[in-house]
LUMLUMDREN-2810 file (N, C-alpha, C; in Angstrom, 1 decimal):
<atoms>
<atom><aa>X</aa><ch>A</ch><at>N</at><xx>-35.1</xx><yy>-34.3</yy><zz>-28.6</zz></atom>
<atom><aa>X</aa><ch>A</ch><at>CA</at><xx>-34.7</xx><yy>-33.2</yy><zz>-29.5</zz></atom>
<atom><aa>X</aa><ch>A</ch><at>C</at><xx>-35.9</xx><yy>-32.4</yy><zz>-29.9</zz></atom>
<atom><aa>X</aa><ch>A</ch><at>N</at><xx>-35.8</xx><yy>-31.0</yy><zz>-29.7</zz></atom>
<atom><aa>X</aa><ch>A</ch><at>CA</at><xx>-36.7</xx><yy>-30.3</yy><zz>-30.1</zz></atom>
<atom><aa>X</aa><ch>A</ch><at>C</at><xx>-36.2</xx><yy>-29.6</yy><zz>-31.5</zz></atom>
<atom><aa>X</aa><ch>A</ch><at>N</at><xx>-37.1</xx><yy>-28.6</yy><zz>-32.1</zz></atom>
<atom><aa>X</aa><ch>A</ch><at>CA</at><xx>-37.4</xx><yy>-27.7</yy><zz>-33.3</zz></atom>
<atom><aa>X</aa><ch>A</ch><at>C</at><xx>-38.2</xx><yy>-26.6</yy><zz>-33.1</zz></atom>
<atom><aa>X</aa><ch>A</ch><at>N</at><xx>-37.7</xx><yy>-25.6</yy><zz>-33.7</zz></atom>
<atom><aa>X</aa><ch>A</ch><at>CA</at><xx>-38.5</xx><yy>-24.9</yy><zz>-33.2</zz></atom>
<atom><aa>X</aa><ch>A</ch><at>C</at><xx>-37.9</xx><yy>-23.5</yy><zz>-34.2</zz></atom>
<atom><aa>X</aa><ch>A</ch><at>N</at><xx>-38.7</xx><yy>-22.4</yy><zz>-34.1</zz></atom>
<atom><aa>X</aa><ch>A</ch><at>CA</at><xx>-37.8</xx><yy>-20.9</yy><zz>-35.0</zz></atom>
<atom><aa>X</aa><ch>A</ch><at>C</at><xx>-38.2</xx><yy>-20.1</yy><zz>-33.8</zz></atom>
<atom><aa>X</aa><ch>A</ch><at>N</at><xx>-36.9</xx><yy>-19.0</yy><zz>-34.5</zz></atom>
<atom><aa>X</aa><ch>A</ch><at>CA</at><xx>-36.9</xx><yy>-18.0</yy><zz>-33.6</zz></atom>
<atom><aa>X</aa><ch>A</ch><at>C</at><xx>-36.3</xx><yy>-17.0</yy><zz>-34.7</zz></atom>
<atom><aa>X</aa><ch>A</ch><at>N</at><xx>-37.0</xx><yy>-15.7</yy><zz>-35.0</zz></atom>
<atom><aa>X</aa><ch>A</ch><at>CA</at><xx>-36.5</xx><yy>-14.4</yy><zz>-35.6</zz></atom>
<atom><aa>X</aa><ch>A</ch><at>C</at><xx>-36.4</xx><yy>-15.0</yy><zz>-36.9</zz></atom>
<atom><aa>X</aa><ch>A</ch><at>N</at><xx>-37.1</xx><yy>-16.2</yy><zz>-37.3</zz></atom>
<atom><aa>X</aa><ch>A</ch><at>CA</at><xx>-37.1</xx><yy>-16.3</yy><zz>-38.6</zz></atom>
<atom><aa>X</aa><ch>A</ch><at>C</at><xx>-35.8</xx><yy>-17.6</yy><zz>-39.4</zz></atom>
<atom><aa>X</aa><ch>A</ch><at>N</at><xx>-35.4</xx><yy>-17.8</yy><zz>-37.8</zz></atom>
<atom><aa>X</aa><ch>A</ch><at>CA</at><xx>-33.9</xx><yy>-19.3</yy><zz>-37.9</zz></atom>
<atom><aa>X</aa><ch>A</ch><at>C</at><xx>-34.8</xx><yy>-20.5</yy><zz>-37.2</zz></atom>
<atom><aa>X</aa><ch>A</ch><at>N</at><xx>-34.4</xx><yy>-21.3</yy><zz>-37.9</zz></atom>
<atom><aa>X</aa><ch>A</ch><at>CA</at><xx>-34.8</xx><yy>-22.6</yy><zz>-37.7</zz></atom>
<atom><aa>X</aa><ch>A</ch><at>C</at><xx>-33.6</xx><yy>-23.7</yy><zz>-36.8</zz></atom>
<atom><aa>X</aa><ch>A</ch><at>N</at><xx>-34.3</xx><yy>-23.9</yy><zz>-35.3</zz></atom>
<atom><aa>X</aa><ch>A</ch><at>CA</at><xx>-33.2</xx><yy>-24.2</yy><zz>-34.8</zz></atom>
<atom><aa>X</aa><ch>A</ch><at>C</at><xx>-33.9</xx><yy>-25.9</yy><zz>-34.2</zz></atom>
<atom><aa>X</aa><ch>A</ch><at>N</at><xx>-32.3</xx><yy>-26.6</yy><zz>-34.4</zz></atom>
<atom><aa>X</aa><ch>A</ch><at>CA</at><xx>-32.9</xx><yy>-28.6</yy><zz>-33.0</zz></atom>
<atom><aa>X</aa><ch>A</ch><at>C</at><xx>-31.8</xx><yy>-28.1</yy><zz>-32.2</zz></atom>
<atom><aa>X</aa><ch>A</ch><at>N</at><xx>-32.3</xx><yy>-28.6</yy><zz>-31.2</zz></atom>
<atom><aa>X</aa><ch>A</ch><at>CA</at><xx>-31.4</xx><yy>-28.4</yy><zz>-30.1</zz></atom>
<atom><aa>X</aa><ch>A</ch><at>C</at><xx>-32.0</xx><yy>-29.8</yy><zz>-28.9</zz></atom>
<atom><aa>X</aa><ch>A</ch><at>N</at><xx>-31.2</xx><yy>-30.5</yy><zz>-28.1</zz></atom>
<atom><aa>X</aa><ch>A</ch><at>CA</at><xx>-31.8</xx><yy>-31.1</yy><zz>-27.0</zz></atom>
<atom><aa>X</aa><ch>A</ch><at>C</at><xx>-32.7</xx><yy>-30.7</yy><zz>-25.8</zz></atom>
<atom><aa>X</aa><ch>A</ch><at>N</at><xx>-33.7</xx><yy>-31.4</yy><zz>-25.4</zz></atom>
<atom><aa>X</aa><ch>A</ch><at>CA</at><xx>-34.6</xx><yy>-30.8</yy><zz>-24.5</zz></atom>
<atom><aa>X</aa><ch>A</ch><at>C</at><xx>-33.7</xx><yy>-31.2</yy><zz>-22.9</zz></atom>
<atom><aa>X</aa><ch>A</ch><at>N</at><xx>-33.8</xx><yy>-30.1</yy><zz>-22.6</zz></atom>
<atom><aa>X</aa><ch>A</ch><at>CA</at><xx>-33.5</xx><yy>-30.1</yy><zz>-21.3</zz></atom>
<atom><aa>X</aa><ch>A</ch><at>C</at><xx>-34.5</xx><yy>-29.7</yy><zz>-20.0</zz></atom>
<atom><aa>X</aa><ch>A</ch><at>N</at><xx>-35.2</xx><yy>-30.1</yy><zz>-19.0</zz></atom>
<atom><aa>X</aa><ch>A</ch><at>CA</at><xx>-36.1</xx><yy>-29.8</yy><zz>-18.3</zz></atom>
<atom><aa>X</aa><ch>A</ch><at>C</at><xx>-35.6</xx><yy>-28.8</yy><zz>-17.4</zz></atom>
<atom><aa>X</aa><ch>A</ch><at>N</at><xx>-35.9</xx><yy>-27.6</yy><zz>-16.8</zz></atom>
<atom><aa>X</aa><ch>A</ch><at>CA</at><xx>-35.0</xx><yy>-26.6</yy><zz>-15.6</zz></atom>
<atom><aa>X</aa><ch>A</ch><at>C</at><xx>-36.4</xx><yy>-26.1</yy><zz>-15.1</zz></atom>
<atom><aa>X</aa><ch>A</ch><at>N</at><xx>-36.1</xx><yy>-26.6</yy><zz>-13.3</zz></atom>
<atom><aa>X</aa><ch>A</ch><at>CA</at><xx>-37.5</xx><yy>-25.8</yy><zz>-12.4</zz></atom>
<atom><aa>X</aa><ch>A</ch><at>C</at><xx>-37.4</xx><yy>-24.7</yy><zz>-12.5</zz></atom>
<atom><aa>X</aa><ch>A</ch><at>N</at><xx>-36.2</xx><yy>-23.9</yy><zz>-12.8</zz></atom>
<atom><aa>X</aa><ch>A</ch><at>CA</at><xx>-35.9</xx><yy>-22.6</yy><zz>-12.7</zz></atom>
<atom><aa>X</aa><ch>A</ch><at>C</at><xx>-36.5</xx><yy>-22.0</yy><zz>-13.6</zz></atom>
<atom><aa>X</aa><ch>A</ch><at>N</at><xx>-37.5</xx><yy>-22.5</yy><zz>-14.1</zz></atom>
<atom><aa>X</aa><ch>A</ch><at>CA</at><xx>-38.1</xx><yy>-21.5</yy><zz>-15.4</zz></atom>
<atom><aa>X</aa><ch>A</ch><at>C</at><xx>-39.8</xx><yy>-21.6</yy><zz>-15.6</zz></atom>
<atom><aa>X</aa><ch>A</ch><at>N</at><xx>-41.0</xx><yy>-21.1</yy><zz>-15.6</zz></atom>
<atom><aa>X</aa><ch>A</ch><at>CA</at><xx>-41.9</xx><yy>-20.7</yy><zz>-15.4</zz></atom>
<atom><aa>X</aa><ch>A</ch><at>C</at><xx>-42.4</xx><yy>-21.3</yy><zz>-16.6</zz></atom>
<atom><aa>X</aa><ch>A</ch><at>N</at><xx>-43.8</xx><yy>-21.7</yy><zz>-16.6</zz></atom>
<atom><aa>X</aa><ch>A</ch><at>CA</at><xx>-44.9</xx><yy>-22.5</yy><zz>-17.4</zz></atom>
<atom><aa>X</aa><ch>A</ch><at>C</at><xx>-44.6</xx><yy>-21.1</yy><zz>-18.5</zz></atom>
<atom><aa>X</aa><ch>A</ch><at>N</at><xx>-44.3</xx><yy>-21.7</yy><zz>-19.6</zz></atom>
<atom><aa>X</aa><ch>A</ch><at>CA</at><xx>-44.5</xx><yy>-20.4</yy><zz>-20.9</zz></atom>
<atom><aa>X</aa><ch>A</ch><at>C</at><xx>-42.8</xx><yy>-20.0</yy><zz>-21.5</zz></atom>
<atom><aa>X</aa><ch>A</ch><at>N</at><xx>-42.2</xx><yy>-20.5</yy><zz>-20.5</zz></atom>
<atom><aa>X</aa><ch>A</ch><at>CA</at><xx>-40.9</xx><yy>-19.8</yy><zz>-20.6</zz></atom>
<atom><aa>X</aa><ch>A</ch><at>C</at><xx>-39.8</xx><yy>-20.6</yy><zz>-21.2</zz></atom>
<atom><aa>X</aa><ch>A</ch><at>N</at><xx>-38.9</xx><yy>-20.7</yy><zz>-22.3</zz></atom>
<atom><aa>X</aa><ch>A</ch><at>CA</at><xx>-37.6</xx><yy>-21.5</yy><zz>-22.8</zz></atom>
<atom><aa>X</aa><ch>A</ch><at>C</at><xx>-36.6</xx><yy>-20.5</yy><zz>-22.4</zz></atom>
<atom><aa>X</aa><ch>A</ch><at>N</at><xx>-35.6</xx><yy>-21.8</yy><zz>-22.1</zz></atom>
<atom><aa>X</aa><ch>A</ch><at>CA</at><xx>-34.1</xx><yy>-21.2</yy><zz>-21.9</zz></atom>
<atom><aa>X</aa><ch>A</ch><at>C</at><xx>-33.4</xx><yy>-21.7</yy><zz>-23.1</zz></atom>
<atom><aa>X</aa><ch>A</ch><at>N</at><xx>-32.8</xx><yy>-20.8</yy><zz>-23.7</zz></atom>
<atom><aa>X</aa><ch>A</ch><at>CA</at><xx>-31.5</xx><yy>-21.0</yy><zz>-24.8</zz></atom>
<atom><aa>X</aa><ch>A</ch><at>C</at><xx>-30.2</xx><yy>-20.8</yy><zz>-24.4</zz></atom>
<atom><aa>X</aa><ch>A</ch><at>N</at><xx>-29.5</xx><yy>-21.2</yy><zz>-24.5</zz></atom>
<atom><aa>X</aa><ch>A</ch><at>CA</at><xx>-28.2</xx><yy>-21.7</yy><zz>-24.0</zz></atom>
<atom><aa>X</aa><ch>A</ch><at>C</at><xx>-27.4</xx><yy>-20.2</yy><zz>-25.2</zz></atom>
<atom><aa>X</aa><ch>A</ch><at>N</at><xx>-27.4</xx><yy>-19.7</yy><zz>-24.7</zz></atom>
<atom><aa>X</aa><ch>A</ch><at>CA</at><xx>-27.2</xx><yy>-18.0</yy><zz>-25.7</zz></atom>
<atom><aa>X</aa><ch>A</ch><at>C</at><xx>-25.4</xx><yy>-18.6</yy><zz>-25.4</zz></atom>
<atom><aa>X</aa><ch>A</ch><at>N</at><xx>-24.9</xx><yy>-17.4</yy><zz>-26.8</zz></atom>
<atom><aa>X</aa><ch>A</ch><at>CA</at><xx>-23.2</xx><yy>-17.9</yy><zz>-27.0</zz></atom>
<atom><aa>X</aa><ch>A</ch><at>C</at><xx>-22.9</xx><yy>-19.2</yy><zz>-27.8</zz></atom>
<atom><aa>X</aa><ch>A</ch><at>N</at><xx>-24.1</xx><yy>-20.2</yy><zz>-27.8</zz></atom>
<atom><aa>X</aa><ch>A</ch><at>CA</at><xx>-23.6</xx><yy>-21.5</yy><zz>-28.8</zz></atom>
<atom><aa>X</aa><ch>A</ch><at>C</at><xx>-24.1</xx><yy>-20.9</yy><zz>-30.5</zz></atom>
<atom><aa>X</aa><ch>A</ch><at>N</at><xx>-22.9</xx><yy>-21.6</yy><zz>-31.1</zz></atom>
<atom><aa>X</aa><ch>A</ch><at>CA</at><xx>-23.1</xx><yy>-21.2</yy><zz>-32.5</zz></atom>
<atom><aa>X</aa><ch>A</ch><at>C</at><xx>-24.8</xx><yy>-21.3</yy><zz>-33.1</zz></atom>
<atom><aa>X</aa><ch>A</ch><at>N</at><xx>-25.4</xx><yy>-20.4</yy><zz>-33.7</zz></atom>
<atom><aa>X</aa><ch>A</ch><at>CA</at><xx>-26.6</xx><yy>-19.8</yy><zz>-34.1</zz></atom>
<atom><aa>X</aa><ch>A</ch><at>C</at><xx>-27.5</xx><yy>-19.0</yy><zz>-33.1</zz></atom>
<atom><aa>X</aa><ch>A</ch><at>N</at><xx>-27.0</xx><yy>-19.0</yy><zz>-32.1</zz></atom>
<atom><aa>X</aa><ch>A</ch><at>CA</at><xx>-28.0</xx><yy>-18.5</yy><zz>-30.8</zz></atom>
<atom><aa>X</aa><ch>A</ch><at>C</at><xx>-27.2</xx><yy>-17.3</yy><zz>-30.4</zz></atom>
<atom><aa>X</aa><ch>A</ch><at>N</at><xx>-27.3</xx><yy>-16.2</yy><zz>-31.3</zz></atom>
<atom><aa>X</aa><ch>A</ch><at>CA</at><xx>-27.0</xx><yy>-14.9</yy><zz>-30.6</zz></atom>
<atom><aa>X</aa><ch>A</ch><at>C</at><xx>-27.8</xx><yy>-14.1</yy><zz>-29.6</zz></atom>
<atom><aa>X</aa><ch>A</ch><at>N</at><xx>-26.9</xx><yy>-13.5</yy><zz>-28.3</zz></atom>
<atom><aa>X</aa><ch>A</ch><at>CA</at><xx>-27.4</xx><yy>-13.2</yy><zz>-27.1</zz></atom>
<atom><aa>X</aa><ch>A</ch><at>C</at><xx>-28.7</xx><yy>-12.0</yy><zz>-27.7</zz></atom>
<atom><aa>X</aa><ch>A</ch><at>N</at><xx>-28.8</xx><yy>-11.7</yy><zz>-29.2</zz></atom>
<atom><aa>X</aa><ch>A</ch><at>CA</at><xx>-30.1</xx><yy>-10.5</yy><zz>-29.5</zz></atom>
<atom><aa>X</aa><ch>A</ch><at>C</at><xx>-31.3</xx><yy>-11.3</yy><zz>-29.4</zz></atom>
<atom><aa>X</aa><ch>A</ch><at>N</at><xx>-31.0</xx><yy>-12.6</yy><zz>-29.3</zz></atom>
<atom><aa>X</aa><ch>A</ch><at>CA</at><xx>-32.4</xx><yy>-13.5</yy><zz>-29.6</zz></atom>
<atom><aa>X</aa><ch>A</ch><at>C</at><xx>-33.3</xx><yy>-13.3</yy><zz>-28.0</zz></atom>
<atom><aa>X</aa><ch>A</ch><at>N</at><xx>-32.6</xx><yy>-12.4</yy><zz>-26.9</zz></atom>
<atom><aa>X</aa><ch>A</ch><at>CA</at><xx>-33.1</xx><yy>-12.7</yy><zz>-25.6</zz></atom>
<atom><aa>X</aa><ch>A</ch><at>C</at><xx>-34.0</xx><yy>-12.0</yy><zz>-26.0</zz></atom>
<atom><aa>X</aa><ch>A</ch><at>N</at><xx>-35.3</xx><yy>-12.8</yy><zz>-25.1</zz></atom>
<atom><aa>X</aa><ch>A</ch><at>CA</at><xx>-36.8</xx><yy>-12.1</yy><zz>-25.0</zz></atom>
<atom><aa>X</aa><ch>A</ch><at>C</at><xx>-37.8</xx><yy>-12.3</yy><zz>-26.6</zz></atom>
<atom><aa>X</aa><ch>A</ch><at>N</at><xx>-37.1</xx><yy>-12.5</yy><zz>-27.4</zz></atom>
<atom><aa>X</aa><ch>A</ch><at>CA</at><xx>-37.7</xx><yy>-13.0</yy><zz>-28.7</zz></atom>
<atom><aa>X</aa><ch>A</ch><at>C</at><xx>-38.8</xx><yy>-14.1</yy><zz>-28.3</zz></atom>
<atom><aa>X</aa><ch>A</ch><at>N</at><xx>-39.6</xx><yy>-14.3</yy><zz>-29.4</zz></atom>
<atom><aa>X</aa><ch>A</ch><at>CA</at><xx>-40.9</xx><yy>-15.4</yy><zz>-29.7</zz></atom>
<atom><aa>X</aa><ch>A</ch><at>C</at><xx>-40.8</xx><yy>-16.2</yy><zz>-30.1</zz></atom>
<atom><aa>X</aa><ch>A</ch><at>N</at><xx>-40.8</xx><yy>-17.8</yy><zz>-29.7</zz></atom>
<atom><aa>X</aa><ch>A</ch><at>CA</at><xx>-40.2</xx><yy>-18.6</yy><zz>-30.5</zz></atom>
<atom><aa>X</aa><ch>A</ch><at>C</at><xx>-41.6</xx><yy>-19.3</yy><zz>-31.1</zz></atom>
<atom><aa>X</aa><ch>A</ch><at>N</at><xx>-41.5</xx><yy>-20.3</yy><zz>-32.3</zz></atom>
<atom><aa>X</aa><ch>A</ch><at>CA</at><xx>-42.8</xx><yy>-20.1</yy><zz>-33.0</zz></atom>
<atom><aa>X</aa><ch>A</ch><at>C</at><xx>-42.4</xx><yy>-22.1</yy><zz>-33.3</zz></atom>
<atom><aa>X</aa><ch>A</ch><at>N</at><xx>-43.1</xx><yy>-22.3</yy><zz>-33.9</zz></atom>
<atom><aa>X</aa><ch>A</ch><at>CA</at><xx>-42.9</xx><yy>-23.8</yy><zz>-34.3</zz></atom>
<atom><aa>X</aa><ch>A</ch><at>C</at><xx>-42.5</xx><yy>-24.8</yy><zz>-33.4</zz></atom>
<atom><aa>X</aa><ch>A</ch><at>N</at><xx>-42.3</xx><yy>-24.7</yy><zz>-32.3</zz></atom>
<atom><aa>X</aa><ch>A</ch><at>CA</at><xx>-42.0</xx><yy>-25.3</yy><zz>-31.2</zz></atom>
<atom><aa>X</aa><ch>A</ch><at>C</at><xx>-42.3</xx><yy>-27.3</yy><zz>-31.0</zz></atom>
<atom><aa>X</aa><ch>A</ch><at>N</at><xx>-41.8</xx><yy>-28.0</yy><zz>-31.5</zz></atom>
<atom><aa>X</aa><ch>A</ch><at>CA</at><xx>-42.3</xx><yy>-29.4</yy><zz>-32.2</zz></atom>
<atom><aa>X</aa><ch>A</ch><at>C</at><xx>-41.4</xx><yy>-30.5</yy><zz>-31.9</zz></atom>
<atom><aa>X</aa><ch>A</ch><at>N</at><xx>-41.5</xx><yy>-31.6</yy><zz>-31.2</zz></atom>
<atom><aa>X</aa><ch>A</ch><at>CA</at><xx>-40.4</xx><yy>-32.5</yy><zz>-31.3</zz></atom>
<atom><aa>X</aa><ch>A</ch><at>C</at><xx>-39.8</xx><yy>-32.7</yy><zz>-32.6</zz></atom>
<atom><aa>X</aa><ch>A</ch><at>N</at><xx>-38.1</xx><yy>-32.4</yy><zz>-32.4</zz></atom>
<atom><aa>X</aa><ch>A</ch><at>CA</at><xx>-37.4</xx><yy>-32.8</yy><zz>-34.2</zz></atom>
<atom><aa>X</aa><ch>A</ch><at>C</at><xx>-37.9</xx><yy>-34.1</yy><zz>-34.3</zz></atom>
<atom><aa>X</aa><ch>A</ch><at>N</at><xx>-37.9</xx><yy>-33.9</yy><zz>-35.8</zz></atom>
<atom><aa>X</aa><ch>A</ch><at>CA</at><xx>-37.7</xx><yy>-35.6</yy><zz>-36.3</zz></atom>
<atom><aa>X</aa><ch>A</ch><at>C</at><xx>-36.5</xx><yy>-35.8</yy><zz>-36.9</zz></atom>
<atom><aa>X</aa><ch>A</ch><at>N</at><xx>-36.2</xx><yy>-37.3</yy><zz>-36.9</zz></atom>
<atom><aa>X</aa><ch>A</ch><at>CA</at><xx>-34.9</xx><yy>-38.0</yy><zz>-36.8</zz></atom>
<atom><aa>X</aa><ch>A</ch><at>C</at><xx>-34.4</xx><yy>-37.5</yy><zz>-38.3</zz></atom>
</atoms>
């Protein structure tokens, strides 16, 4: 489970590993409740394994 903010929202979500994506790069699963598709291309900041 990660942690992490984006635009100032504090989000856990599960880690999922995808080759499809480039050293530097997260994929958000855009459309699940809190993750509106305006967040594409945004900075995400705090990036930290959740804790329990």
């Amino acid at each position: 489970m990660l942690s992490f903010s984006v635009e100032g929202q504090t989000l856990r979500l599960p880690l999922v590993i995808s080759e499809g994506l480039t050293a530097g790069q997260v994929g958000l699963p855009m459309g699940m409740p809190g993750i509106a598709p305006v967040l594409t291309g945004s900075r995400i900041d705090s990036l930290q394994e959740a804790k329990a």
